[in-house]
TORMISE-347202 format. One line per field, with one value per residue (C-alpha): x, y, z; residue in one letter. Coordinates in nm, 2 decimals, decimal comma, m for minus. Layout:
residues N
px: X_...
py: Y_...
pz: Z_...
residu: A_...
***
This chain:
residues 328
px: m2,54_m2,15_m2,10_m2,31_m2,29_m1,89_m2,00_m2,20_m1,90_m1,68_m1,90_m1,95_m1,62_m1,53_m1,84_m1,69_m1,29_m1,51_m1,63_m1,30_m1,09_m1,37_m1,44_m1,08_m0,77_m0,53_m0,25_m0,26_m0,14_m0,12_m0,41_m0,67_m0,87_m0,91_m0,64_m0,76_m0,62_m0,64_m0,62_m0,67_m0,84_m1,21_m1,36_m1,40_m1,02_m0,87_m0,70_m0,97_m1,17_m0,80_m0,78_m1,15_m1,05_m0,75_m0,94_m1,21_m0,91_m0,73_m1,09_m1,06_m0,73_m0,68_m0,98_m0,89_m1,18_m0,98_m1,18_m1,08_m1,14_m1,07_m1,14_m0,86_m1,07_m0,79_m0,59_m0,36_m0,08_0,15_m0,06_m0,12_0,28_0,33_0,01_0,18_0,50_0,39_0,17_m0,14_m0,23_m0,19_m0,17_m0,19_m0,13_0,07_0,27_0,66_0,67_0,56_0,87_1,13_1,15_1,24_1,53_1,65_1,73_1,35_1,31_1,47_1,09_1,01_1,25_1,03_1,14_1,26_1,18_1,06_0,74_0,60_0,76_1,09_0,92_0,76_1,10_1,31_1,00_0,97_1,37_1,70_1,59_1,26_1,47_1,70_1,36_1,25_1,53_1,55_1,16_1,25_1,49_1,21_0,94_0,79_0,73_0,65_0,36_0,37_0,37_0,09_0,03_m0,16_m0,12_0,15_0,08_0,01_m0,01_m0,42_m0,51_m0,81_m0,57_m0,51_m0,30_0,09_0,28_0,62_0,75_0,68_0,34_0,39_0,58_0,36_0,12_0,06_0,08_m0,04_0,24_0,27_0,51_0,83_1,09_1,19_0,89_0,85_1,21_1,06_0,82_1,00_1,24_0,96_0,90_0,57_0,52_0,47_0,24_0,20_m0,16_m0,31_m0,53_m0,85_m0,74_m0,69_m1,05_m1,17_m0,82_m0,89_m1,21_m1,14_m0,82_m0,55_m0,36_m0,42_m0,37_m0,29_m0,08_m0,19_m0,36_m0,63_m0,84_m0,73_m0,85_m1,17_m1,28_m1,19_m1,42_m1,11_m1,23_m1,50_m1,32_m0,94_m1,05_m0,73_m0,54_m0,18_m0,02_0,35_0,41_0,64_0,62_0,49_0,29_0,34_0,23_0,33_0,17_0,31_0,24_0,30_0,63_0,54_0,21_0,37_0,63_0,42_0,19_0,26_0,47_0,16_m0,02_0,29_0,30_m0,07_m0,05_0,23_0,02_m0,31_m0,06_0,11_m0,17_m0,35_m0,01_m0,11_m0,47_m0,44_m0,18_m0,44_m0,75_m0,54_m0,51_m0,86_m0,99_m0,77_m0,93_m1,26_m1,22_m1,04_m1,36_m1,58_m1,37_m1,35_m1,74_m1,78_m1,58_m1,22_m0,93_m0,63_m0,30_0,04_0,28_0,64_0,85_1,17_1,17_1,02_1,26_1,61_1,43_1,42_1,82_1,92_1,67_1,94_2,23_2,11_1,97_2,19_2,38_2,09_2,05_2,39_2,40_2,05_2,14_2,29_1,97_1,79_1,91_1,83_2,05_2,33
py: m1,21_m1,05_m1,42_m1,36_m0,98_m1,12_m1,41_m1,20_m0,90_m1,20_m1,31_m0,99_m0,91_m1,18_m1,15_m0,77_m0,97_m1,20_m0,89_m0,71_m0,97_m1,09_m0,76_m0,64_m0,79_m1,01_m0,80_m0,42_m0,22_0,16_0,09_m0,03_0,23_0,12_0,18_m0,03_0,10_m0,17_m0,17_m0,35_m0,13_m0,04_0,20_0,44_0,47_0,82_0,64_0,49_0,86_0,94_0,72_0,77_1,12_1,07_0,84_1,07_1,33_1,06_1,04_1,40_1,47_1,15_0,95_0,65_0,46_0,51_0,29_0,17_m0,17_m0,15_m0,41_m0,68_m0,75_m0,82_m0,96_m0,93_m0,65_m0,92_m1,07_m0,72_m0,62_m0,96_m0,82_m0,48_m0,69_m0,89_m0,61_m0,75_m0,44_m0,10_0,03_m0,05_0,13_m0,13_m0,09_m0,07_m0,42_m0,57_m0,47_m0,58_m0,92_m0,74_m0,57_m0,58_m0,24_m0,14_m0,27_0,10_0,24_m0,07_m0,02_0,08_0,46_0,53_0,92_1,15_1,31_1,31_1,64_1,44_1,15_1,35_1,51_1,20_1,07_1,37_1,38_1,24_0,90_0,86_0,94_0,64_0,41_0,51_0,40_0,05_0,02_0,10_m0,19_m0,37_m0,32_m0,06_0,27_0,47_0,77_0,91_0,79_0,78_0,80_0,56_0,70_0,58_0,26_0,15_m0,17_m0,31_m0,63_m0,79_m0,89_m0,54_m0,20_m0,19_0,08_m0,10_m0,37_m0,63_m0,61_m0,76_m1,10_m1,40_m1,20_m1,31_m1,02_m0,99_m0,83_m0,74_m1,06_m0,82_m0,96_m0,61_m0,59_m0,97_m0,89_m0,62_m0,77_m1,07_m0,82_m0,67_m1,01_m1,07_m1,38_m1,16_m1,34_m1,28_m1,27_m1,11_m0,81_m0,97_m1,27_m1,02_m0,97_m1,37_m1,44_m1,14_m1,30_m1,63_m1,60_m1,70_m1,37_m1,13_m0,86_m0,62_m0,31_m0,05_0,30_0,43_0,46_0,11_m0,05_0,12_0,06_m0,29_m0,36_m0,46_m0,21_m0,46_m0,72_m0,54_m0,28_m0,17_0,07_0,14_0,44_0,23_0,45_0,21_0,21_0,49_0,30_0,38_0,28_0,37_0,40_0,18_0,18_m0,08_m0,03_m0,23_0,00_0,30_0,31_0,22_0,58_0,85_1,11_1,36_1,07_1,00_1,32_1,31_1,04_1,16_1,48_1,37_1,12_1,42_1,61_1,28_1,24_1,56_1,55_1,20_1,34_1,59_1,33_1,10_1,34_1,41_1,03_0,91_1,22_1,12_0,76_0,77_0,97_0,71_0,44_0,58_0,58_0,20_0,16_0,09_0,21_0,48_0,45_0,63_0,41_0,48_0,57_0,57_0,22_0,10_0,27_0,14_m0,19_m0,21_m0,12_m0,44_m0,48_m0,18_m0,37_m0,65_m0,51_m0,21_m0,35_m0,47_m0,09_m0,03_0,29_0,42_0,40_0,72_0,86_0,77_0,96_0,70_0,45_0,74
pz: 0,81_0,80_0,65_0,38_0,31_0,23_0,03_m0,15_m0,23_m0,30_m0,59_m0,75_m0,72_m0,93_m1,17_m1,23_m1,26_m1,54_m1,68_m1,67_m1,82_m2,09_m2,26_m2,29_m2,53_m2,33_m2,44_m2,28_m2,64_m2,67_m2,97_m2,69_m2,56_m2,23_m1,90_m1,65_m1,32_m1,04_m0,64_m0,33_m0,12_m0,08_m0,29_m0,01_0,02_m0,09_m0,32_m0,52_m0,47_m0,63_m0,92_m1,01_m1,01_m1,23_m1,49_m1,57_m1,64_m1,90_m2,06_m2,12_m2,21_m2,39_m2,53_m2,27_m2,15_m1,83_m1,56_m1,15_m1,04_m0,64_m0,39_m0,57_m0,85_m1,11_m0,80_m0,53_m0,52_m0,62_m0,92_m1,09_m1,08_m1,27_m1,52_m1,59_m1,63_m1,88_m2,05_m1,96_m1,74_m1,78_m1,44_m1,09_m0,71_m0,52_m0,18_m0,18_0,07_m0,24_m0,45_m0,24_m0,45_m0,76_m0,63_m0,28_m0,29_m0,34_0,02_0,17_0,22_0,41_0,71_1,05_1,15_0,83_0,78_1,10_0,90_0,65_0,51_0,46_0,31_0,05_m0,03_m0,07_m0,28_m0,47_m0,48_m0,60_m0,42_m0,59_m0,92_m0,85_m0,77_m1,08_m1,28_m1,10_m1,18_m1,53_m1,54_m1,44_m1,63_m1,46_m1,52_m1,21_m1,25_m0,82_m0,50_m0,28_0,07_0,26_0,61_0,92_1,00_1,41_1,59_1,62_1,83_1,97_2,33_2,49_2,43_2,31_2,48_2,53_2,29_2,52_2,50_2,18_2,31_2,20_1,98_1,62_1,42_1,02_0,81_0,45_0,29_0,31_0,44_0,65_0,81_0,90_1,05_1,23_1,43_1,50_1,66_1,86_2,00_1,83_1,61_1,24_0,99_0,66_0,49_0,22_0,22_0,14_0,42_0,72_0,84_0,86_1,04_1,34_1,34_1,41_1,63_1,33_1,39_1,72_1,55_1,26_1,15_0,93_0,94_1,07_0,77_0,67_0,98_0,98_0,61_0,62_0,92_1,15_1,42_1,43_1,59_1,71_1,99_2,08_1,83_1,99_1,80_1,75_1,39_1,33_0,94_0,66_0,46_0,09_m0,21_m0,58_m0,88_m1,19_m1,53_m1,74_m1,93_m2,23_m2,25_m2,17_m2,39_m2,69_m2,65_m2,85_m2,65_m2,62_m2,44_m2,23_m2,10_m2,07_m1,80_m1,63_m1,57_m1,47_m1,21_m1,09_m1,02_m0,86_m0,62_m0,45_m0,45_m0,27_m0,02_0,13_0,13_0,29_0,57_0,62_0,61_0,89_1,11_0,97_1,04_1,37_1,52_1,38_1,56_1,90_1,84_1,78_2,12_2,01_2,25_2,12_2,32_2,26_2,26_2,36_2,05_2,21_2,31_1,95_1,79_1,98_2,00_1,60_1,58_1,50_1,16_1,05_1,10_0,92_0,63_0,54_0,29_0,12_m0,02_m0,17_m0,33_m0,18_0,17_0,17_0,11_0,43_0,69_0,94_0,80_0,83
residu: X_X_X_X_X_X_X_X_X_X_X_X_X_X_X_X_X_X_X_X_X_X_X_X_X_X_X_X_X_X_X_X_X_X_X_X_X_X_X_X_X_X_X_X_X_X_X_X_X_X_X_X_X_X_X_X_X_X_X_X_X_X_X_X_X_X_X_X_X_X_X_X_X_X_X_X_X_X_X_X_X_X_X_X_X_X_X_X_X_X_X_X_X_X_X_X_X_X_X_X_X_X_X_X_X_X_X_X_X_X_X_X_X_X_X_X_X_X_X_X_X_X_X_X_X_X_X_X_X_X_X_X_X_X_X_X_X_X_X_X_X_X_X_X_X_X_X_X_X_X_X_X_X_X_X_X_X_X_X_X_X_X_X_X_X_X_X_X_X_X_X_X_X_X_X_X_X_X_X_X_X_X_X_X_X_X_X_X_X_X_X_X_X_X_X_X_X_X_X_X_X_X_X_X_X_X_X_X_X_X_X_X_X_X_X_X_X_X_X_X_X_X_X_X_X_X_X_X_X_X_X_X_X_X_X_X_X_X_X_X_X_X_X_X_X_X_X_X_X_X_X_X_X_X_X_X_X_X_X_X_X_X_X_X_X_X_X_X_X_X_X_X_X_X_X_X_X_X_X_X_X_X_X_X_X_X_X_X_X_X_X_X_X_X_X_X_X_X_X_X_X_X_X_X_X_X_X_X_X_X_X_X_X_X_X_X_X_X_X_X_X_X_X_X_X_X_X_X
***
């Protein structure tokens, strides 16, 4: 039945894709009165509740036909940055792991333990070191709106709990494709692997990976808890993901409209921050319901295990390493 509810999904997600890509121009333009805003995530997610939030303010305050296409309809993480690129989308939520192969740089939000809350995250994002992202998206074709939070991410597995970094030895681990984070786990002594999204579930189920990393929220939504009982709380990463605007669409609006994004993505920064919040309380009650197990793991050892993925990758951030105090 789970085999067929996903065949199912899979087909209309690519009937909507079809739908999506037949009844709008090839070419995003300022004259089209559509801003397609795509994700990866399920529609459930605070940041889809977010971006549906956020479109029906564009309709108002500027005539868009703003509409949100979750679930990776117009494609991975990867395929849509190449689409706002090229001009062929006008925005999209992505993570920062996926970034990294733009500019090396843009790989500083990726290192494990980087900020101590989420307080000083927020203020480097919302700071001088977001400002300096911004200008090497802008070299890049990008054109970044806010940064959203998609929770701390933790260690899940179908084996047993983590609470030292042994525990991972010999576990195959899913990763995002960042080169940082493969790092990290390989330091950890797990075996990292990198899938897709949308590839994650049928790989826990079927014994291709042991296990997963991600938040709470994530793991519930996408029906991991189904098959990973064992949630270890390892915080090893923030898990962040910006929202990017085309730079060819954006700079073709009329600066009323310009500023008329920029607002409704201000404003859709914060309210995503505070559902974010909630939905990881939410969903961590439902998954101690279904029977999966919550362990603390032990920080200190996690964190002086990872010391040599700083050494390594330092110099990678030139200029911006001054701005993460744990590179200091």
């Amino acid at each position: 039945m789970r085999d067929y509810l996903l065949s199912r999904r899979k087909m209309l997600m690519l009937t909507a894709a079809s739908a999506a890509a037949g009844c709008l121009p090839r070419l995003a333009s300022a004259q089209s009165q559509t801003i397609r805003i795509g994700d990866v995530v399920d529609r459930h997610n605070p940041e889809v509740i977010t971006e549906n939030v956020m479109a029906r303010r564009l309709k108002e305050t500027t005539g868009f036909d703003a509409r949100v296409f979750p679930d990776g309809v117009l494609g991975s993480h990867t395929r849509m940055n190449e689409q706002l690129r090229n001009g062929t989308l006008e925005v999209t939520v992505t993570n920062v792991a996926d970034l990294e192969g733009y500019d090396k740089r843009l790989g500083l939000f990726a290192m494990p333990f980087a900020f101590p809350d989420r307080k000083s995250l927020f203020a480097a994002q919302d700071g001088p070191l977001g400002k300096a992202y911004a200008g090497i998206l802008d070299n890049l074709g990008f054109v970044l709106l806010g940064w959203f939070d998609s929770g701390l991410r933790s260690v899940y597995n179908r084996t047993r709990p983590i609470n030292e970094p042994g525990d991972l030895k010999g576990l195959k681990i899913r990763t995002q494709g960042n080169q940082i984070m493969i790092a990290t786990f390989n330091q950890l002594g797990a075996q990292a692997t990198p899938l897709d999204t949308t590839q994650i579930y049928s790989a826990l189920q079927q014994g291709v990976v042991d296990g997963a990393e991600n938040s709470v929220t994530f793991f519930v939504q996408q029906h991991h808890s189904e098959v990973a009982k064992y949630y270890s709380y390892t915080n090893h990463f923030f898990s962040i993901d910006p929202m990017l605007a085309s730079k060819k669409w954006f700079d073709a609006l009329d600066p009323k409209k310009q500023d008329a994004v920029k607002e409704a993505a201000a404003q859709a920064q914060q309210h995503e921050r505070d559902l974010w919040l909630a939905s990881d309380a939410k969903y961590l009650a439902e998954a101690k319901k279904s029977g999966v197990a919550f362990n603390d793991a032990n920080l200190p050892a996690f964190q002086a295990a990872v010391k040599p993925v700083y050494t390594k990758y330092r110099s990678n951030f030139a200029e911006l390493a001054s701005y993460l105090p744990a590179l200091g």
